[in-house]
N, C-alpha and C positions, 0 to 999 in steps of 0.2 A: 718467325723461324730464326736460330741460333747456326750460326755458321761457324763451326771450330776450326782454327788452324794448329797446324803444329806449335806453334808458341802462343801458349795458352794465353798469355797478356796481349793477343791480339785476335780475339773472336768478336764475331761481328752479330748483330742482328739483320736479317734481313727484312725486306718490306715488297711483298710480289704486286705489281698491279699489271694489269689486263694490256694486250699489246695494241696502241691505237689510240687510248688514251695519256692525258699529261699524266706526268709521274708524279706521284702527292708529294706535299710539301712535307717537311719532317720537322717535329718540333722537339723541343725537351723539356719536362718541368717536374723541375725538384719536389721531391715529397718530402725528405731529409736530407741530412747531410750524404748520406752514401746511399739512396736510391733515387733511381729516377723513372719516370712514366715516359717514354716514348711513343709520340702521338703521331698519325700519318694524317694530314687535312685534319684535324681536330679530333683526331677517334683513337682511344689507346687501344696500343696495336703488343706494347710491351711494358715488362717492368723489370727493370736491373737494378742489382744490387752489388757493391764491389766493399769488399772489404779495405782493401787499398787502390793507391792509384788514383787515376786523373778520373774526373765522374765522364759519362758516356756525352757525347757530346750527336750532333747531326751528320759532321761528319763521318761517327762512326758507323752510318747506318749504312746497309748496301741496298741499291733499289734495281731491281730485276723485275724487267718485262716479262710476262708469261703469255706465251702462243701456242694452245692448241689446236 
């Protein structure tokens, strides 16, 4: 899930997991120089790609509980 904020050099990925359990671990790993796979507990969950700028890191990731 892509989470846009008004200042586009700060949009986020999100990572939903179930309410009850631990929150997956987040990882990063370079494919290239300017993409990366974002992995939740070992599973790609995303893929970014930035033309500039600092590469995505784990803490750019947002992790939201889901309760329905």
């Amino acid at each position: 899930m892509l989470v846009t904020q008004r200042n586009e050099k700060e949009d986020r990925v999100a990572v939903v997991y179930e309410k009850g359990e631990a929150p997956p671990e987040i990882t990063i790993h370079a494919v290239s120089g300017s993409v990366h796979t974002v992995l939740a507990n070992g599973i790609a969950v995303a893929v970014v790609a930035r033309a500039s700028g600092p590469a995505v890191s784990a803490d750019d990731v947002l992790l939201v509980e889901q309760s329905l």
